[in-house]
N, C-alpha and C positions, 0 to 999 in steps of 0.2 A: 778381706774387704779393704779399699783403700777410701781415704780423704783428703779429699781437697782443704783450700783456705781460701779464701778469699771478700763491698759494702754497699750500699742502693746502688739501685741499678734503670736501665729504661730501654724507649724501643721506636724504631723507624716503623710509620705507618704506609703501607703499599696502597696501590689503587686497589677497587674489585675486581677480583679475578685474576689479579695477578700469577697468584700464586696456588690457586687452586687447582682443580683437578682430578678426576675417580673415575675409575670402575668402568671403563672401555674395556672392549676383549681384544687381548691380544691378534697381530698377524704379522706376516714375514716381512723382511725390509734388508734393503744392506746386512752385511756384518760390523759390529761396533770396532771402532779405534782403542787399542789400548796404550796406554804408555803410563812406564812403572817405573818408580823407583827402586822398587824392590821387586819379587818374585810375584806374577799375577795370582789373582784369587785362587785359582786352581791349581796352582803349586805348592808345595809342602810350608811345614810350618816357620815362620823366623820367630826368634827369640826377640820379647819384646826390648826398646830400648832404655838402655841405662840412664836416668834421667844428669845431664850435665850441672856445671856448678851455675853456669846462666840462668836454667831451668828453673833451680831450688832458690835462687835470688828473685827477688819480687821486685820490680821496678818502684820509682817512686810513688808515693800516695799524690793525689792530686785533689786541690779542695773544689773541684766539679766534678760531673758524671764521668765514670772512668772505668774503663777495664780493669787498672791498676790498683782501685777504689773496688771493684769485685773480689779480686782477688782473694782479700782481705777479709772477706765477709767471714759469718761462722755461718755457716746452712748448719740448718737440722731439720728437713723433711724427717714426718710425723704425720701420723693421725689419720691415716688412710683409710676412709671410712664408706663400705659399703652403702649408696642409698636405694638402689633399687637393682633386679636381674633384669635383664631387658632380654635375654634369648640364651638359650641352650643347644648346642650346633650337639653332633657326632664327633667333636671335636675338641669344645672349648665353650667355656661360659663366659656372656660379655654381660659387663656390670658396668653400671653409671657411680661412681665415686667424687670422693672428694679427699684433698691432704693438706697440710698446710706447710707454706713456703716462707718461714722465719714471720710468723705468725697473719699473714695472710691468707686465706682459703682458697684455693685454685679446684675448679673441678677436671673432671676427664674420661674416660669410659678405661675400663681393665677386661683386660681378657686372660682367663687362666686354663692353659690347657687341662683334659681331666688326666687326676693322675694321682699319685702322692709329691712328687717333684723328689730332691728341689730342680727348679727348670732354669732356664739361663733367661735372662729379661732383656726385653728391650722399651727403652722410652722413645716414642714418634713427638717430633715437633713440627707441626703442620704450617704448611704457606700461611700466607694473607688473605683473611672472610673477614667481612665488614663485621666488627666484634659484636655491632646492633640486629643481624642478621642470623650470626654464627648460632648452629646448635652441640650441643654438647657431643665430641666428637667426630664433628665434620672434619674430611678435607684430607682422611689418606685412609679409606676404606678399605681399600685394596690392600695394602700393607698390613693392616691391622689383620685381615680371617689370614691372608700367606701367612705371616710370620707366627701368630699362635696355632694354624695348623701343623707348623712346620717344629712345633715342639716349646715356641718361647713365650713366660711373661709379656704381656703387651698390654702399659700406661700408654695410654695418648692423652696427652694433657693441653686443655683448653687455652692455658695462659690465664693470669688473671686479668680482667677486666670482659670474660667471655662466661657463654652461660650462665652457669650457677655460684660462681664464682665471685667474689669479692672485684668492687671497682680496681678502676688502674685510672692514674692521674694521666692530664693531659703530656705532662715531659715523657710519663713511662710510655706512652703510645709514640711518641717521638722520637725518642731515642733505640738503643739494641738491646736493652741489659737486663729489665727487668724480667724480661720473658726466657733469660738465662741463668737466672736465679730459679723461676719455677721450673724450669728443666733438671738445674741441676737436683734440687730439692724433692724432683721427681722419682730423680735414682734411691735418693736417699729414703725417700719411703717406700719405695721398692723392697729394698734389701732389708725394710726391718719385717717383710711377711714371711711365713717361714715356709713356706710353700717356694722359694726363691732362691740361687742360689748366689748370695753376696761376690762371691769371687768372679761368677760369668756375667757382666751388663756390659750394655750396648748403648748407642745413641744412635738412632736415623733422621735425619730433618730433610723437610721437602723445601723448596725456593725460600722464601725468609724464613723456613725453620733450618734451612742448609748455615743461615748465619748465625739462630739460634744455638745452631749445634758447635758451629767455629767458636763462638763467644763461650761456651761452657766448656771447648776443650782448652781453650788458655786459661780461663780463670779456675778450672779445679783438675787442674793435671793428672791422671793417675784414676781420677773417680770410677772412668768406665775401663774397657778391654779393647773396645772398636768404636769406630766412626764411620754412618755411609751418609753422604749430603747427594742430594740429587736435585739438578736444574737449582743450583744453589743462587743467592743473591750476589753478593759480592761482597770481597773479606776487605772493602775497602769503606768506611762509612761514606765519603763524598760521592763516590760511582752510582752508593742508591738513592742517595739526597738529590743527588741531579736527577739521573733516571726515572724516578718513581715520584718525588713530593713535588718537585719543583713546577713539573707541567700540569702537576692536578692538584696541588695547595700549595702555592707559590706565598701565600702569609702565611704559611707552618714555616716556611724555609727562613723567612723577613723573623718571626719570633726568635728562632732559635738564633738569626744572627745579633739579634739585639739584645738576646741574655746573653751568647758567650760569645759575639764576635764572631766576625768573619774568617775563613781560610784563610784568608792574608795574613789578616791582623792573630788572629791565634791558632796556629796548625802544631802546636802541641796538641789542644784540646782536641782535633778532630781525629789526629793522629791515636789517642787516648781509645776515642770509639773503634778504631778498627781493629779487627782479630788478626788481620798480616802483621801488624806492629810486634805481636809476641809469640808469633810461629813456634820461636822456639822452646818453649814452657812445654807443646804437644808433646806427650808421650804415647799417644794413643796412633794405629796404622788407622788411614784414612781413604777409602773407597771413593773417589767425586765420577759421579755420573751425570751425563749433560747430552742435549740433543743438539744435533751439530744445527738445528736451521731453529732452534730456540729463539722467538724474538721478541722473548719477555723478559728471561734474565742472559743477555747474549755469551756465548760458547765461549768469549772472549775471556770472562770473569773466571767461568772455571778453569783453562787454561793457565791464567797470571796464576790463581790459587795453588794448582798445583805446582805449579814452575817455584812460587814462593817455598811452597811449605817441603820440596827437594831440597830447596836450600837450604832452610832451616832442618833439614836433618832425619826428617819427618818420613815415615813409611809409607810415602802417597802413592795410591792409583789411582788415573784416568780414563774413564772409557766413555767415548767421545759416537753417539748413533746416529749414523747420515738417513736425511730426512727425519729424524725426530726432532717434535717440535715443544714445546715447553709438557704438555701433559702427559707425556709418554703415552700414548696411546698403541702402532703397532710394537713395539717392539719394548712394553711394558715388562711383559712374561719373562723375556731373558734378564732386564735386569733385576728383577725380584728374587730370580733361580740362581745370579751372580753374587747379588745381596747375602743372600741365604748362606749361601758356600761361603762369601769372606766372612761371616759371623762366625757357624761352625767352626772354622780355621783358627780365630782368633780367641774364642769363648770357649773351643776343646769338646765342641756338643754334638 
């Protein structure tokens, strides 16, 4: 099992709907663009990489919200507590639960394939639902019966301040971090079930869970085996403060300049939020899938991301589906079936 290190954290709030999305049925379309770093999904295995002496260096602490300030933190996801079974497939039982995130309660739905295991896990970190709407669960359905049909642990975790789950202050809805604390704390109550098997996890995020998922592979390097972000946000915090807050809470944007200052005035701090800043801390090979006519989180974002985390070092692939548009709707099915196969590849399943 590996551990991370790294201290409070918070989170950028999207419009409705941004980031949503479920449960269309697949149909034909183009063929996807891929461009690799490395060997595509479908090619043999590579040897993970050796983490550098950059990597095992921790940037400075900073006395505001910070990635570097994550880092730092101790996680100890715990307590992973059945509250109810909600259904019994031919396949896999899904249960509504709860764990606790460095002593906050976060709920979420589990799903465990039948079996004795141990099974290889994966945590979903879902787009953007108005958290006052959100039920427990929502917002990557689809993912959730694929992947525990397909043999894996499957947490999908609410966040805190959703469902059942313990509040989230107003900066943690603002900023990226704390919802990257519950992800990471996710894994960690994972792997203490023993139906699980500690050495094989995963991470999947959908559009802001694609930046949730970036934000937890810099600040606990090593925690997972793999990373798939799809129709992800952008690994830069200013690209979503503009894109997303600014035209539909323009006084969320005015607060946070008046607590830490403007771009101008202070771009260490903003630099601090972004997951490009520390690309190179990933140890983990990274799958980014994007719809080329996406015109919610644009094609653009995952592009730079990949192109970054190349250079940081990083085992990225990009598959890039003409005419797909933010929800993945036709051409869903191929990348669940791509999904599937970089997981097995990377997890040994």
């Amino acid at each position: 099992m590996r551990r991370p290190a790294g201290a409070a954290a918070l989170l950028l709030v999207l419009p409705l709907g941004a980031c949503a999305g479920d449960d269309p049925d697949p149909a034909g379309d183009p063929p996807p663009t891929v461009t690799a770093s490395s060997p595509s999904p479908s090619s043999g295995p590579t040897q993970p990489p050796t983490p550098t002496e950059q990597t095992k260096t921790l940037p400075p602490a900073t006395d505001t919200p910070s990635l570097p300030n994550l880092m730092r933190a101790d996680f100890d996801g715990r307590g992973l507590r059945v509250l109810r079974t909600e259904a019994r497939t031919a396949d896999y039982t899904r249960q509504q639960v709860t764990y606790r995130s460095n002593g906050t309660l976060v709920s979420g739905v589990l799903l465990r394939p039948h079996g004795r295991g141990p099974f290889p896990a994966v945590v979903l970190n879902h787009g953007y639902i108005e958290p006052s709407i959100y039920a427990t669960g929502q917002g990557m359905a689809r993912e959730q019966d694929w992947l525990a049909r397909a043999g894996f642990v499957v947490l999908h975790t609410d966040y805190r301040g959703h469902a059942a789950g313990d509040p989230a202050g107003d900066l943690e809805r603002e900023l990226r971090l704390a919802y990257a604390r519950d992800s990471i704390n996710a894994v960690l109550a994972l792997e203490r079930l023993r139906y699980v098997d500690d050495d094989r996890t995963a991470m999947v995020g959908r559009s802001m869970g694609g930046g949730v998922t970036l934000n937890a592979l810099v600040a606990a390097p090593g925690l997972v085996d793999a990373a798939v972000i799809y129709a992800s946000v952008s690994s830069r915090f200013l690209d979503n403060l503009d894109h997303f807050t600014r035209p539909n809470r323009p006084e969320a944007v005015a607060a946070l300049y008046d607590e830490f200052g403007t771009p101008r005035a202070e771009p260490a701090f903003y630099r601090g939020l972004s997951s490009r800043t520390y690309f190179d801390r990933i140890t983990e090979p990274v799958l980014v899938l994007h719809g080329a006519v996406d015109h919610t989180c644009p094609p653009r974002w995952s592009r730079a991301t990949h192109r970054l985390l190349e250079r940081a070092g990083v085992d990225s692939t990009l598959v890039t589906y003409p005419g797909e548009d933010h929800a993945f709707y036709a051409r869903w099915q191929d990348s669940i079936v791509r999904t599937v196969r970089f997981l097995r590849r990377h997890l040994g399943s």
